[in-house]
C-alpha positions as CSV (number, residue, x, y, z in Angstrom):
1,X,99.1,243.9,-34.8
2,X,98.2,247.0,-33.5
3,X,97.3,247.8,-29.2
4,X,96.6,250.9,-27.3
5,X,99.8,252.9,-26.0
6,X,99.1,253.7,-22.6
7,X,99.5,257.4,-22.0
8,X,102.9,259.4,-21.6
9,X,103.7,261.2,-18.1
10,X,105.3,264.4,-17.8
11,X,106.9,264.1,-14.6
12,X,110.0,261.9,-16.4
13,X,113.4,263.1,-16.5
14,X,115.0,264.5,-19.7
15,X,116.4,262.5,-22.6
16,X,120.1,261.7,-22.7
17,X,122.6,260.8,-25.1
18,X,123.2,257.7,-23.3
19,X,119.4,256.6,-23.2
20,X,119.1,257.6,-27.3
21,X,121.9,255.2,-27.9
22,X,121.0,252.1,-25.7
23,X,117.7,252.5,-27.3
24,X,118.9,253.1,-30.7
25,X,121.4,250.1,-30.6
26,X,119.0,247.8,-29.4
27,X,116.5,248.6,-32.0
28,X,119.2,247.8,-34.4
29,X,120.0,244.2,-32.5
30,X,116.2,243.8,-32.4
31,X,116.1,244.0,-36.2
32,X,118.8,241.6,-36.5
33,X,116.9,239.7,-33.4
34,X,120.1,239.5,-31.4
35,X,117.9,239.5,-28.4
36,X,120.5,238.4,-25.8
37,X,121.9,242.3,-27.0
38,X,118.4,244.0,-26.7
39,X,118.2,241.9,-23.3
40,X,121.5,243.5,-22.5
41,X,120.4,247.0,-23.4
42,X,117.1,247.4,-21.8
43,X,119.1,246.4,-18.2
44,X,121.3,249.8,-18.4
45,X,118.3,251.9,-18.7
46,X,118.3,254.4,-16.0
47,X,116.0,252.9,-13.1
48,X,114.5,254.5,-9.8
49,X,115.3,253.1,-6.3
50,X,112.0,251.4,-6.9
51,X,113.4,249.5,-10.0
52,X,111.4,251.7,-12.4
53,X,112.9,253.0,-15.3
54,X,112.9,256.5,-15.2
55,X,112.2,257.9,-19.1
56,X,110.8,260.3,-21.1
57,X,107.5,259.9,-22.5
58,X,108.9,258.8,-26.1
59,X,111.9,256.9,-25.1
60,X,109.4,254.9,-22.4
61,X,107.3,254.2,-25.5
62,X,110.5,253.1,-27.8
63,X,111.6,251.0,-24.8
64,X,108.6,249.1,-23.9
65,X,107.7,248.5,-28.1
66,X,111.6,247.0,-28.4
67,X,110.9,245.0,-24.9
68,X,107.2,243.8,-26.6
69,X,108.8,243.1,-29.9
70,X,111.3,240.2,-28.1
71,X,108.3,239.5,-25.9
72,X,106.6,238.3,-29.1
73,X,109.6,237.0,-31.5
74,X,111.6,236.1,-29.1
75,X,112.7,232.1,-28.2
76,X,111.2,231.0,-25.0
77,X,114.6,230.9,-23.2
78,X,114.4,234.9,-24.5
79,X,111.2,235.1,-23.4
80,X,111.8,234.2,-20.0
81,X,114.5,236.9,-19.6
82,X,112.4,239.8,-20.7
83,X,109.5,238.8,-18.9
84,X,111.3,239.9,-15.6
85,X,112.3,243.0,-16.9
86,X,109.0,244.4,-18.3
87,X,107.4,245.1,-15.1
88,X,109.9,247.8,-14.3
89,X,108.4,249.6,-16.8
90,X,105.7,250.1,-14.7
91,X,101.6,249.8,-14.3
92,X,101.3,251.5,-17.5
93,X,102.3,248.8,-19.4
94,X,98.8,246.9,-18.0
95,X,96.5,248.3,-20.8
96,X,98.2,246.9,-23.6
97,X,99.3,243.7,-22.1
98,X,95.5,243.1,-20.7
99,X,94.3,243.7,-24.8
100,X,96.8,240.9,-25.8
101,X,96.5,238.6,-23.4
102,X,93.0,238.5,-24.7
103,X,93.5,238.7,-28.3
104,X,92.9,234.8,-29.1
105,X,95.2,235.2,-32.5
106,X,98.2,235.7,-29.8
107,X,100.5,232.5,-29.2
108,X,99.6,231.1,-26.4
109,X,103.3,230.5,-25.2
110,X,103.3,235.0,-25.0
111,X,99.8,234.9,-23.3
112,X,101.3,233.0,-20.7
113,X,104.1,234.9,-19.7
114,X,102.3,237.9,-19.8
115,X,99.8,236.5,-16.9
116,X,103.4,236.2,-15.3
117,X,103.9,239.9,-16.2
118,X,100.5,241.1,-15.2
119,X,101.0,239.3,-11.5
120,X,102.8,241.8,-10.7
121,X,100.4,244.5,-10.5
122,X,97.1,244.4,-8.4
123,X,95.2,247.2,-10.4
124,X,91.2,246.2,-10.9
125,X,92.2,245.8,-14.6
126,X,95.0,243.0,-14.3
127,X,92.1,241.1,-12.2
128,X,89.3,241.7,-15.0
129,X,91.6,240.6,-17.1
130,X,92.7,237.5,-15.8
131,X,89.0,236.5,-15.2
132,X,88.0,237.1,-18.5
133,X,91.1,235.0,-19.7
134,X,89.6,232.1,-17.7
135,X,86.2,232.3,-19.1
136,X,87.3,232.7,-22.3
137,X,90.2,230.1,-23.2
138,X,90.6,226.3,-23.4
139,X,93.7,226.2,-22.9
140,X,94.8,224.5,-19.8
141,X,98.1,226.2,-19.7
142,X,96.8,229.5,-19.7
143,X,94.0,228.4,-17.5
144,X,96.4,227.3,-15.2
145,X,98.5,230.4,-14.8
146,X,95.5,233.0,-14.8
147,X,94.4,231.3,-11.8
148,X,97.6,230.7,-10.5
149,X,98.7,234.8,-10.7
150,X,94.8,235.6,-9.4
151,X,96.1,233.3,-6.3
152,X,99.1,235.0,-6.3
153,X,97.4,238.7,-6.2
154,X,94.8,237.4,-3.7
155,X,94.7,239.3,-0.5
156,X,96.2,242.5,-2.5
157,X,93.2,243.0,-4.4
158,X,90.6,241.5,-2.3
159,X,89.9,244.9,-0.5
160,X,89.5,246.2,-4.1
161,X,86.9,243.9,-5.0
162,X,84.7,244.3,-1.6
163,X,84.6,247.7,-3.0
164,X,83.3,247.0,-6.0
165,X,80.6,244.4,-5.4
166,X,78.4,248.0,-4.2
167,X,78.5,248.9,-7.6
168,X,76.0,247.2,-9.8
169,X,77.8,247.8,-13.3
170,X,80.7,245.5,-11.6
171,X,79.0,243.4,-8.9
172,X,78.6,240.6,-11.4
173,X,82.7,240.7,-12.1
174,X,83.8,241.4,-9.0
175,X,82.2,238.4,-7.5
176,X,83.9,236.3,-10.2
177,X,86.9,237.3,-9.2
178,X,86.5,237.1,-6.1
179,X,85.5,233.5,-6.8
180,X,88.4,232.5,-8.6
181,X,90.9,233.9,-6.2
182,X,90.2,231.1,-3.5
183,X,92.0,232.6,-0.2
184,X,90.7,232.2,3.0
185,X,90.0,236.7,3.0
186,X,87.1,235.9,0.1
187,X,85.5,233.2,2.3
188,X,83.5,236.4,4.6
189,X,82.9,238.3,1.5
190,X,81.3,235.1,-0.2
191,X,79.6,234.3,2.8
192,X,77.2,237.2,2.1
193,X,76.2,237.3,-1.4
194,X,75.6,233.7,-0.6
195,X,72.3,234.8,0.0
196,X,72.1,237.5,-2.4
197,X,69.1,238.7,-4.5
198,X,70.6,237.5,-8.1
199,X,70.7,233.5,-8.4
200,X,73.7,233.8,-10.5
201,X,75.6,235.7,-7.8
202,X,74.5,232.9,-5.1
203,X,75.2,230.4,-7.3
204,X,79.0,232.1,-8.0
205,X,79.3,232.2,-4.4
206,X,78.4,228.9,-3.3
207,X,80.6,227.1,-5.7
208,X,83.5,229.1,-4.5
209,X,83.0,228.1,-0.7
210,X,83.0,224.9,-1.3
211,X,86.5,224.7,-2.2
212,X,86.6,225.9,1.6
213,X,86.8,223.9,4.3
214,X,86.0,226.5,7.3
215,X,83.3,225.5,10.0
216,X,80.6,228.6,8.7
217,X,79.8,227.2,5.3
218,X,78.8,223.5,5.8
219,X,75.0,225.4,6.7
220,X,75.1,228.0,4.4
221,X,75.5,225.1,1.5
222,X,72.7,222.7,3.4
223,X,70.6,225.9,3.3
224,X,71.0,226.0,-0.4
225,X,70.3,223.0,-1.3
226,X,66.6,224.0,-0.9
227,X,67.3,227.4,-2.7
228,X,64.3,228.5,-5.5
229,X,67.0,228.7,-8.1
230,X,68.2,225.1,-9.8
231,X,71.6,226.9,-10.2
232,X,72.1,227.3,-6.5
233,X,71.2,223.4,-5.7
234,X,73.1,221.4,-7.9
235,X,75.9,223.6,-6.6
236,X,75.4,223.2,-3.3
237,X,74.7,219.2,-4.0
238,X,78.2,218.9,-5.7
239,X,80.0,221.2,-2.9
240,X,78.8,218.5,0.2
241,X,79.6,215.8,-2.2
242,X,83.0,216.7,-1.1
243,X,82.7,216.5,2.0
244,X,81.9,212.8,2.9
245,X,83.6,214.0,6.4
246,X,80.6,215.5,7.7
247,X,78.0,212.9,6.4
248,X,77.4,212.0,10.1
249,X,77.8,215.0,11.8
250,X,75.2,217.0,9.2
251,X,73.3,214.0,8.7
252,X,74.1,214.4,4.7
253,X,71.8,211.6,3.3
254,X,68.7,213.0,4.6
255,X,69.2,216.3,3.3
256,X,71.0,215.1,-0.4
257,X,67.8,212.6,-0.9
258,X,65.0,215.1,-1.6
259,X,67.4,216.1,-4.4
260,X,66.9,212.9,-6.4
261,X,63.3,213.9,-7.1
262,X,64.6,217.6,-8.2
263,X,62.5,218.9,-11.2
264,X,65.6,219.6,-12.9
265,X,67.6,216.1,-14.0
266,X,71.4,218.2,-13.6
267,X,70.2,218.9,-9.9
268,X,69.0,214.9,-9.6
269,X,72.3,213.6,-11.6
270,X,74.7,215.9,-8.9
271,X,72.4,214.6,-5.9
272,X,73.2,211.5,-7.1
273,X,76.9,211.9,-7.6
274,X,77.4,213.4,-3.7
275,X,75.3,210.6,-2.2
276,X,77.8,207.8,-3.9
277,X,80.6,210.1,-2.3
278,X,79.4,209.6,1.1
279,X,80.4,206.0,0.6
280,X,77.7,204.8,2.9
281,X,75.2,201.9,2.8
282,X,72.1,204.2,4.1
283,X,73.3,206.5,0.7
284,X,73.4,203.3,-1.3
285,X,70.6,201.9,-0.6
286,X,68.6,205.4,-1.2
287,X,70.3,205.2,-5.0
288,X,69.0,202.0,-5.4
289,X,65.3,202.9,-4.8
290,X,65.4,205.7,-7.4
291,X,66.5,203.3,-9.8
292,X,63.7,200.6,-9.0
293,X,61.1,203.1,-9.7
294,X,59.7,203.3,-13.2
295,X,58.5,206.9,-13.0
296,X,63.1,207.5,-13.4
297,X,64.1,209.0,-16.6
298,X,66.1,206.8,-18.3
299,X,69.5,209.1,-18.1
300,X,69.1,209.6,-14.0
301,X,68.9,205.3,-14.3
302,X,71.7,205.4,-16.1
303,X,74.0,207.7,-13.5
304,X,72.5,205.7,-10.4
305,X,74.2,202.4,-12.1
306,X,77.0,204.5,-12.7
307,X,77.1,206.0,-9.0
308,X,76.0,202.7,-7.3
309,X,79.6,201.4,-8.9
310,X,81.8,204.7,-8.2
311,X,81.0,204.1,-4.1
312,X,82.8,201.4,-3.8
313,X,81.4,199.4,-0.7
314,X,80.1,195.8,-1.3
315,X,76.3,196.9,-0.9
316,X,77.0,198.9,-4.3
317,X,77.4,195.9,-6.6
318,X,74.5,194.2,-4.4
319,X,72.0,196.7,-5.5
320,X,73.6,196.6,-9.2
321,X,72.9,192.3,-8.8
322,X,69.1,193.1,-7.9
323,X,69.0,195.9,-10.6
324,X,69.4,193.6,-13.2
325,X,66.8,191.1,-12.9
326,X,64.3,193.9,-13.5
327,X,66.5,196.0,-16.0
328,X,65.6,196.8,-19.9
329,X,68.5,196.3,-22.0
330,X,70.5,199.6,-22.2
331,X,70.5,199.7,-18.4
332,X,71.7,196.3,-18.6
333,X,74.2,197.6,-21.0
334,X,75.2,199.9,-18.5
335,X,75.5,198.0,-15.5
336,X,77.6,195.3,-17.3
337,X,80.4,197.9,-18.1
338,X,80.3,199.8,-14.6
339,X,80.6,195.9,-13.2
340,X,83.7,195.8,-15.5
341,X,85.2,199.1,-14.9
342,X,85.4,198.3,-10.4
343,X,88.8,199.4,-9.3
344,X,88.4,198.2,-5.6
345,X,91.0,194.9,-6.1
346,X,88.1,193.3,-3.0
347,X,84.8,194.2,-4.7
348,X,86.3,192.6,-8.3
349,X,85.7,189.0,-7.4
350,X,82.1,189.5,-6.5
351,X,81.5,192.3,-9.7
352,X,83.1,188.4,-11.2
353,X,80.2,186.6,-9.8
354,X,77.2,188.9,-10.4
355,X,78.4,189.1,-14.3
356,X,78.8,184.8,-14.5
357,X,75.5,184.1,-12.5
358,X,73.6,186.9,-15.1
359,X,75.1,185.1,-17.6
360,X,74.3,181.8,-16.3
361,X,70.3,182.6,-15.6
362,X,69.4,183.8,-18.8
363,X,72.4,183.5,-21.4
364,X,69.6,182.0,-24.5
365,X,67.7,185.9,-23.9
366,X,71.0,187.9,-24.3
367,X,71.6,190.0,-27.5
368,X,74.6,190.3,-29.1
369,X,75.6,193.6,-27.5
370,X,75.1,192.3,-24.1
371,X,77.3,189.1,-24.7
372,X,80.3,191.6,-26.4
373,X,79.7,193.9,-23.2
374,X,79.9,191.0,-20.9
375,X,83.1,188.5,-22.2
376,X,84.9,192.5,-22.1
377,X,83.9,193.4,-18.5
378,X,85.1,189.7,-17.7
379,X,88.0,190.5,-19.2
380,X,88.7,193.7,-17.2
381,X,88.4,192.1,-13.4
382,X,90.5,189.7,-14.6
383,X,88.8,187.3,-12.1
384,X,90.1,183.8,-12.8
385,X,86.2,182.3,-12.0
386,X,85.2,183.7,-15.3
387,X,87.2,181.4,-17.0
388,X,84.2,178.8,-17.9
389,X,81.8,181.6,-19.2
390,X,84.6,183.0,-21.5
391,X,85.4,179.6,-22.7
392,X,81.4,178.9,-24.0
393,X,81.6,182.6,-25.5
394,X,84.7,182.0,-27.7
395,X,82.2,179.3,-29.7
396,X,79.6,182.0,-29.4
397,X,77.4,182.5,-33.4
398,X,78.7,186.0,-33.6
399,X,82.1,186.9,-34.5
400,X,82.7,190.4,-32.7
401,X,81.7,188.0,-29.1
402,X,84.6,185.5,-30.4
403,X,86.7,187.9,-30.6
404,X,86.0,189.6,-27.5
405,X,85.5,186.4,-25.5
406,X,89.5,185.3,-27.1
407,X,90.9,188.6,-25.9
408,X,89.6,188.4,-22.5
409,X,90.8,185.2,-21.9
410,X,94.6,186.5,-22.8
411,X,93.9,189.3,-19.7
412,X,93.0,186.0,-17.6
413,X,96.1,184.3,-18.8
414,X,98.5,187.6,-18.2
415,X,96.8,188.4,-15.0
416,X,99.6,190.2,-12.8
């Protein structure tokens, strides 16, 4: 594996005798991969008062190689160790380090600590870096500590980034990074290309403020909820769905509701989604007319049921009991399982009832699916009353309902 050496210096004191042999010796320990010795070692290299170590060009570059070399091979315990002492070999180690961080062949376990390393440096590269890292990986350890060391840098590189964001071959980047850095220094900053030209740079900006909760931004979001770029809404919709605390105050409802008739379905589904967050009958009862009218794309039906169960107030399962007098069968589908997935321990008797009076009104129209889906949602509120219905459906025609209907009958049985 091969990375870019960053380049020697010339203003390093001469090589000793002593230096030679702590590197040679540890070279020889690395080969054997004694690395509590090359640990050991490294630590009497001659250091400044700033805790650099003070070396010429080649025995820097022999150094920092045996210090990578345990970096990579090492156990994690070893790991650890030289993970502190790489930084004092100062910001020229952040080239290479930033290539293989990034290189996706790299264990994981050495990308991590070198986020650790990088944190210790607020150069425009170690930030670059880290941002690419998030956009690049899955990995949610890695994910975790690139934000976590961007946090960490925060105000030391903010200034930095301002800087940046006039220069158009790095506005784009900067902004990122000054979105994933989340202090309360990027919130004036984001505040302005909030209404910038570029829809992806608004959009940037007002997802990061909404993680904010600072008394400028609450109109700045409102304002973009009516913005020209889709982008921009749905993340302004899903940024005041967090904040249920101002649903009075804003009057939330009124401006979330023009949402549900967006153009674009993501923009109508996140509308959705921050309406049930208000928690609110007015926001319920809102949901519930979308779903009545037939002009509703079948997915947007199918995250109103969804939404309409996630608020958790009574008037919620009262607009899911109406809904399903009118309702074709995969909506049906749909609002039997959110019936059987309510958490509130209050609402769960009357999720019960709706299911057993469905049942009861028009059992002899009921496909298979529908009967499977209800004995199982039955069995998930646990609701003693559902007893009788359960009982008919264990002498139901088809087998998987039997089945079903038996197993939910052992949740009533074990009920805690």
């Amino acid at each position: 594996m091969t990375y870019l050496k960053p380049e020697p210096t010339s203003n390093q004191s001469s090589p000793s005798s002593l230096v030679k042999k702590i590197l040679e010796q540890g070279t020889e320990a690395a080969l054997r991969q004694n690395w509590l010795f090359v640990s050991n070692q490294l630590k009497l290299l001659p250091q400044s008062k700033a805790k650099l170590f003070i070396l010429e060009p080649q025995d820097w570059q022999t150094g920092f190689e045996l210090a990578l070399s345990m970096l990579l091979n090492a156990d994690f315990q070893h790991k650890w160790e030289i993970t502190k002492l790489i930084p004092e070999f100062g910001s020229k180690i952040v080239p290479p380090l930033s290539k293989i961080v990034l290189d996706e062949e790299v264990d994981a376990e050495v990308r991590w600590f070198i986020c650790q390393i990088l944190g210790n440096f607020t150069e425009q590269k170690v930030i670059f870096t880290l941002v690419e890292l998030l956009q690049q990986t899955n990995d949610s350890e890695l994910i975790a500590i690139a934000g976590k060391t961007l946090i960490e840098i925060g105000d030391r590189a903010i200034e930095a980034l301002i800087d940046l964001l006039s220069q158009p071959e790095h506005r784009l980047l900067a902004v990122k990074s000054l979105s994933y850095i989340r202090t309360a220094n990027t919130i004036t900053p984001l505040l302005q290309i909030a209404s910038d030209e570029a829809p992806e740079l608004r959009a940037i900006a007002i997802k990061a403020l909404g993680s904010f909760h600072d008394c400028r931004i609450p109109p700045v979001l409102i304002t973009a909820l009516t913005d020209k770029h889709s982008t921009v809404r749905k993340e302004a919709a899903i940024a005041l769905g967090y904040r249920p605390d101002l649903c009075g105050e804003l009057d939330l409802i009124a401006h979330l509701q023009p949402l549900l008739f967006d153009l674009n379905l993501e923009v109508c589904h996140q509308a959705a989604i921050a309406l049930g967050r208000m928690k609110q009958d007015a926001a319920n009862a809102i949901l519930f007319e979308v779903l009545q009218t037939e002009t509703t794309p079948s997915s947007l039906q199918s995250d109103l049921v969804k939404v309409l169960g996630w608020s958790e107030i009574s008037s919620g399962i009262s607009y899911l009991q109406q809904a399903l007098t009118r309702a074709g069968e995969l909506v049906t589908q749909e609002i039997i399982t959110v019936l059987g997935r309510i958490s509130t321990a209050k609402l769960k008797p009357q999720s019960a009832q709706v299911l057993i009076n469905f049942w009861q009104n028009k059992k002899q129209l009921y496909s298979p699916q529908i009967r499977q889906d209800l004995v199982t949602s039955l069995g998930e509120l646990r609701c003693k009353s559902a007893q009788p219905v359960l009982e008919q459906l264990v002498e139901d025609s088809d087998r998987k309902v039997k089945l079903h209907a038996l197993a939910a009958l052992k949740k009533l049985k074990t009920k805690s």
